[in-house]
C-alpha positions in Angstrom: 0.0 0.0 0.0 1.2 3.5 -1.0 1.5 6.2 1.8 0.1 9.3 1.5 3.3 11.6 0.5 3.7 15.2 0.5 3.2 16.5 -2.2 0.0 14.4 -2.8 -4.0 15.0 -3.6 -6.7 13.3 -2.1 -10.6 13.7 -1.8 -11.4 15.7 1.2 -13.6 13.5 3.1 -15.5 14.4 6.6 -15.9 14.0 9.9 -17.9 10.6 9.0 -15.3 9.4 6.0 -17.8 10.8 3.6 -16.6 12.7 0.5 -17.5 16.6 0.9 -19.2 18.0 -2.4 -18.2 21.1 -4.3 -20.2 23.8 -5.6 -20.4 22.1 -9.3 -21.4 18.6 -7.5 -17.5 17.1 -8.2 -15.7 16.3 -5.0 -13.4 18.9 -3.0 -9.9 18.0 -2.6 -7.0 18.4 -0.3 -3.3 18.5 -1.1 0.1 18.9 0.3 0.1 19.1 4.3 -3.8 19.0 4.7 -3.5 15.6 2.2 -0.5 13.6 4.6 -2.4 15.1 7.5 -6.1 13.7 6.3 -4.4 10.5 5.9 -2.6 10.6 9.3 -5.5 10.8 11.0 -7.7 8.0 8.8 -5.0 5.9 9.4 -5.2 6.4 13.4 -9.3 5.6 13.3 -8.4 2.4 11.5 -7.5 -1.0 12.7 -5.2 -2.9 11.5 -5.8 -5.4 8.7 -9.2 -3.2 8.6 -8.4 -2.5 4.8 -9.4 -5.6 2.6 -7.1 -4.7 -0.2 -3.8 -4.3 2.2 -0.8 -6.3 1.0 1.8 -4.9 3.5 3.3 -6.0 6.6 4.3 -5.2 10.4 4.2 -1.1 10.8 4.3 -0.9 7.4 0.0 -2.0 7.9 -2.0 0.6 7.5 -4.5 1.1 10.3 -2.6 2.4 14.3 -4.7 -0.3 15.9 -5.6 1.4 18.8 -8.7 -0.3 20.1 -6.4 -2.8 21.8 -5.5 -0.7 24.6 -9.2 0.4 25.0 -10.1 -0.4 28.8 -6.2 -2.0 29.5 -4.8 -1.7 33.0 -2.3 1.7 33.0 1.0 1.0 33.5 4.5 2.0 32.1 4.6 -1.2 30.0 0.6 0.2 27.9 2.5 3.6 28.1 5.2 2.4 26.1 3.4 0.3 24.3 1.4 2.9 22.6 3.7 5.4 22.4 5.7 2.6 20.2 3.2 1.8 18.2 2.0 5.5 16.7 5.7 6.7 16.3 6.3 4.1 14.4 3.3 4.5 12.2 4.3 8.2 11.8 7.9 7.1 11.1 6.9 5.2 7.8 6.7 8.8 6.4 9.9 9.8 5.6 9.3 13.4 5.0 8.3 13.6 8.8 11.1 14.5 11.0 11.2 11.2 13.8 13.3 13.4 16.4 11.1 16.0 16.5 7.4 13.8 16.9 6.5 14.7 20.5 3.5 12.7 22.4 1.6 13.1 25.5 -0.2 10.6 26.5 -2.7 10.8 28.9 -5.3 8.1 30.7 -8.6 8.6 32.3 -11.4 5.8 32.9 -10.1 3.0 31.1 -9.5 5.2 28.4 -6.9 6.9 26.9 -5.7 10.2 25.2 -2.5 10.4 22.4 -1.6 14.2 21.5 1.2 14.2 18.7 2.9 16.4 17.4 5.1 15.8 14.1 7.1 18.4 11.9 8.1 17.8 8.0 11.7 17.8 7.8 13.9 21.0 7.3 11.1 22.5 9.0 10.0 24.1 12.6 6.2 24.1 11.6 4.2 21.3 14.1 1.0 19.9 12.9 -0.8 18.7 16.3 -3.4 15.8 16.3 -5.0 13.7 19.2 -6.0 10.4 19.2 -8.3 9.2 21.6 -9.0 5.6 22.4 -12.2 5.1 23.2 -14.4 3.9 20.3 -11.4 5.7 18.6 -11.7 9.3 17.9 -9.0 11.2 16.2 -9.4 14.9 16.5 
């Protein structure tokens, strides 16, 4: 499966996954940041092996998987666990800067809250997301 580069175009699709219309009934698009970003956060509301047509492997899966740590026991071990896993999602984009990807991670009620923040490389710009783990929201 292809990653989302970024320098790429995509449909612009809503908070449901739905494709948003334009004023002559074609679809809107998004490209560049907003395009790597959309497919960030698609990619962190989707399970692994989720995607019927997915031929890849290990990280390189599309989908963060995050529903597994929905309602586990906190401890350092989960911590790491998660952190782990969505830095090394992120760091199959090579035009994101790995040093610089910053998380906080945060747990309330068996639940628990991801904010990331990554930066392109040759760049100080930071693009912030969260992903929540609860019936998985990404915001």
């Amino acid at each position: 499966m292809t990653i989302t580069g970024e320098h790429n175009t995509d449909i612009l699709l809503d908070e449901e996954g739905q494709p948003v219309p334009d004023m002559n009934g074609d679809f809107k698009t998004v490209s560049e940041d907003e395009c790597w970003r959309q497919d960030l956060i698609l990619e962190g509301a989707t399970e692994e092996g989720e995607l019927f047509y997915e031929d890849s492997t290990g990280n390189e899966r599309y989908g963060f998987g995050l529903t597994d740590f929905i309602h586990a026991e906190k401890n350092d071990f989960l911590e790491m666990e998660i952190r782990q896993r969505v830095k090394a999602k992120i760091d199959k984009r090579n035009f994101l800067d790995s040093r610089k990807t910053k998380q906080n991670i945060e747990f309330s009620n068996d639940k628990f809250r991801d904010v990331v923040s990554v930066s392109k490389q040759d760049s100080s710009e930071q693009y912030n997301m969260e992903f929540i783990a609860e019936d998985v929201t990404v915001i």
